[in-house]
C-alpha positions in Angstrom: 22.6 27.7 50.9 23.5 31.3 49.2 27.0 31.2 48.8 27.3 34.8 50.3 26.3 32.7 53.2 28.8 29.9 52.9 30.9 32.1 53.0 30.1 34.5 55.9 30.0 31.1 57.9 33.5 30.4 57.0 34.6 33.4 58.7 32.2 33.2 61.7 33.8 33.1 65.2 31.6 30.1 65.0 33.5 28.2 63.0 36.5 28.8 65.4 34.4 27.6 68.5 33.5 24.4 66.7 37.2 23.5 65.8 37.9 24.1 69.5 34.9 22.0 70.3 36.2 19.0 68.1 39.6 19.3 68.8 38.8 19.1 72.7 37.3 15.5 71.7 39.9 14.6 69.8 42.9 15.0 72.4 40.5 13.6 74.9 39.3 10.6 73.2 36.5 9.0 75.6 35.5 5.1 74.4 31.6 5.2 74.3 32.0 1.4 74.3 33.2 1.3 77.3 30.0 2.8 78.8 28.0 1.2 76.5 29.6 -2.5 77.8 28.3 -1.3 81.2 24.8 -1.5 80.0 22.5 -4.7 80.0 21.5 -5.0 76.5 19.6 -7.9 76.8 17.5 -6.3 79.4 17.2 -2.9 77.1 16.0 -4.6 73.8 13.4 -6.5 75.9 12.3 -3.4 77.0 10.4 -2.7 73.8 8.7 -5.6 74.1 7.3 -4.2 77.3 6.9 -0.8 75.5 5.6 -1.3 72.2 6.2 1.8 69.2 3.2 3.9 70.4 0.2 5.3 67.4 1.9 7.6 65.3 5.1 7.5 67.1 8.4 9.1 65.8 10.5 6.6 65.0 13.7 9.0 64.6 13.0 8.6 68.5 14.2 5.0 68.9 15.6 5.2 72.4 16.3 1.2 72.6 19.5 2.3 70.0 22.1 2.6 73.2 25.1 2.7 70.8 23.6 5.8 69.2 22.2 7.8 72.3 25.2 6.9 74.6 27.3 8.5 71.5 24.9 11.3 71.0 25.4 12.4 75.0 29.2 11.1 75.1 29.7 14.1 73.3 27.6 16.5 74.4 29.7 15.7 78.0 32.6 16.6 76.4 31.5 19.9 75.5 30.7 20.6 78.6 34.1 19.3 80.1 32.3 16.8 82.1 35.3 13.8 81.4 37.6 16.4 82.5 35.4 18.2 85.7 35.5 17.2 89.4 31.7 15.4 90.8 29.2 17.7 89.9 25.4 17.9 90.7 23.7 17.8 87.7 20.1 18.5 86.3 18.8 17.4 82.9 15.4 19.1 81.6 13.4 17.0 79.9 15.9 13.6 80.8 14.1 10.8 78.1 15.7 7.9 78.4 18.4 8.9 80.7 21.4 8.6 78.8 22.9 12.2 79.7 23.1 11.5 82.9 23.7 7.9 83.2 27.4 8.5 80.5 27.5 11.7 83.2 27.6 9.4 86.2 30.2 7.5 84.5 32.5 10.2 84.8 31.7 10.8 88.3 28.9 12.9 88.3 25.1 12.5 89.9 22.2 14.3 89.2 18.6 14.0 88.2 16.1 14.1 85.6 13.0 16.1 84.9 10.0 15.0 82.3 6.6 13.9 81.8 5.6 10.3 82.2 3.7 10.2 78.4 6.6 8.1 77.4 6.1 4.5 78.5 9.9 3.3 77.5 10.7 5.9 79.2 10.1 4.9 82.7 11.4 1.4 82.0 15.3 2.8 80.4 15.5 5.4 83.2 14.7 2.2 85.7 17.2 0.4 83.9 19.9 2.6 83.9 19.3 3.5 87.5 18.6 6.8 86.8 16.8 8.8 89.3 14.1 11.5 87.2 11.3 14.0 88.9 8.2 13.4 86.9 7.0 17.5 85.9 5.8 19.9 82.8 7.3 22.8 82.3 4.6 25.3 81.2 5.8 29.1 80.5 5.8 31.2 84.0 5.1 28.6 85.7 8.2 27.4 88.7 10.1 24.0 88.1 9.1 22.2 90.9 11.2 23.0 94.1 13.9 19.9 94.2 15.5 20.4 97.8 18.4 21.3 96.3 20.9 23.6 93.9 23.1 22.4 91.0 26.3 23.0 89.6 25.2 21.9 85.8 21.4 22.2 84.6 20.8 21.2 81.1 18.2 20.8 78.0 19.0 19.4 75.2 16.7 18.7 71.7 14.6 21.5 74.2 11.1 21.0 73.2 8.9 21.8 76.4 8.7 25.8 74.8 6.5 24.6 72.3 2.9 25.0 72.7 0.9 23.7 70.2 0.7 23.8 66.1 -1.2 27.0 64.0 -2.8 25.5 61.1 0.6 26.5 58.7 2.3 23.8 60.9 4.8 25.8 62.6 5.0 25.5 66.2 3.3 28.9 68.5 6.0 28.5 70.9 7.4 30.7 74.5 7.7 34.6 74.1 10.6 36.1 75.0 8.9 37.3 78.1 8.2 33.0 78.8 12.0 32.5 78.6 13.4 35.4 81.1 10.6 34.2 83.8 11.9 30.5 82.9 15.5 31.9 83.2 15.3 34.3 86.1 13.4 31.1 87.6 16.3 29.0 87.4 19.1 31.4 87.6 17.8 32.1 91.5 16.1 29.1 92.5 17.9 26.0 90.8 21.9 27.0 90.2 24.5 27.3 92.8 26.9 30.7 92.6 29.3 29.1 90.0 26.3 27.2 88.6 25.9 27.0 84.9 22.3 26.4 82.3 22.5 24.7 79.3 19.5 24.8 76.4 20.5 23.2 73.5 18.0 23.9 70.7 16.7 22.2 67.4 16.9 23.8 64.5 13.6 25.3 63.2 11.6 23.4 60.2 13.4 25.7 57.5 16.8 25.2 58.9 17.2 28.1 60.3 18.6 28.9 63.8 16.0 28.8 67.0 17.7 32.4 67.8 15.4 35.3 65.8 16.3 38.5 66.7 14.0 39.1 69.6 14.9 35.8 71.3 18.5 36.4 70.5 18.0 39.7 72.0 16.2 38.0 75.3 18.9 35.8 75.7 21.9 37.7 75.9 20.5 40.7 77.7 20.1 37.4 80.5 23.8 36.9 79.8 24.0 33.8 77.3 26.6 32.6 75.6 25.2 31.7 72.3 26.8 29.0 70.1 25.0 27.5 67.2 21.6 26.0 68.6 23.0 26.7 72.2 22.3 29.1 74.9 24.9 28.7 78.0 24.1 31.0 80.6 25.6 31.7 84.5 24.0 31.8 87.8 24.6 35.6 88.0 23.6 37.6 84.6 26.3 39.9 84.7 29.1 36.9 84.4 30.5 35.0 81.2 29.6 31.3 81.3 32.0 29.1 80.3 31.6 25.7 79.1 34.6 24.6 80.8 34.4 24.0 84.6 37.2 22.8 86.5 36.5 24.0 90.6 32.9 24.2 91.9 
């Protein structure tokens, strides 16, 4: 990294955000063991038994490592004030193994997950843990499926479901900004209640750099996000500032 950008970083409001972030942990210390205990490991690692390492299979994607992923989403809770937020009804896009929303219903939350059945281990940790998940693809301008109800929280995190398929230089063709404001607008009217809040979380593209170019940076606040890092926080009505915390419903 240049160091003219070392050191614009250091000055970022980012920076600031993130030290408010960590800081928020730290005087609100959760025990992931604690939720971890609560989980039948015995049962878990025989799961991959059941489910063996598919062809070709990622293993960065080992979703038998409990310790890791309830650590991983322990946090990611935190940000969003869920140890701290009155029983919310929650919606995870693209729900894997379950682990956001099974350390969510350990703070007193419920909810459900969407995703694809591709992944056998999948459907046996999400049995597991109890958690209940839709089984769905998100394609661009296409509806979510109608769930019979609103939510207070929806969320995506590691968001993949934008990407389409790979050009021969390897890099992902991916949603147009016009993809995302359908997807938004979709879920904005349909999915969130009035004090409702979406949460994308994003992975950072192959050269490092943010998910956010320009014109998708440009998409997504003119839809009213909050952008932070690799995440997009957005309200139920455009015109408001989201806020990651959340204390009355």
């Amino acid at each position: 990294m240049r160091l003219s950008r070392k050191i614009q970083k250091l000055f970022s409001p980012e920076i600031f955000e993130s030290f408010r972030e960590h800081a928020a942990r730290w005087t609100h210390p959760v025990s992931s063991r604690r939720i971890l205990a609560t989980i039948d490991r015995v049962k878990l690692e025989r799961l991959r038994e059941d489910y063996p390492y598919r062809p070709n299979a990622r293993r960065i994607n080992m979703y038998e490592d409990a310790a890791h992923w309830i650590g991983v989403h322990v946090a990611h809770a935190q940000d969003l004030w869920l140890d701290r937020t009155p029983p919310l009804r929650i919606l995870d896009l693209g729900c894997g193994a379950g682990y956001f929303l099974y350390v969510c219903r350990f703070f007193g939350h419920e909810g459900i997950g969407v995703d694809t059945d591709e992944e056998p281990l999948f459907r046996g940790t999400t049995a597991l843990l109890n958690v209940r998940r839709t089984i769905a693809r998100i394609h661009p301008r296409v509806p979510l499926p109608d769930l019979g109800e609103k939510f207070d929280l929806i969320t995506a995190h590691r968001v993949c479901f934008h990407r389409l398929n790979r050009a021969p230089s390897g890099e992902w063709n991916e949603w147009t900004p016009a993809d995302w404001e359908f997807f938004i607008n979709d879920i904005q009217t349909k999915f969130l209640k009035p004090n409702g809040r979406l949460l994308l979380d994003f992975n950072p593209r192959r050269d490092g750099s943010s998910f956010f170019t320009p014109a998708l940076r440009a998409c997504f606040l003119a839809k009213g996000a909050r952008i932070f890092r690799s995440k997009a926080l957005l309200a139920a009505e455009p015109g408001k500032r989201p806020r990651f915390k959340q204390t009355k419903r």
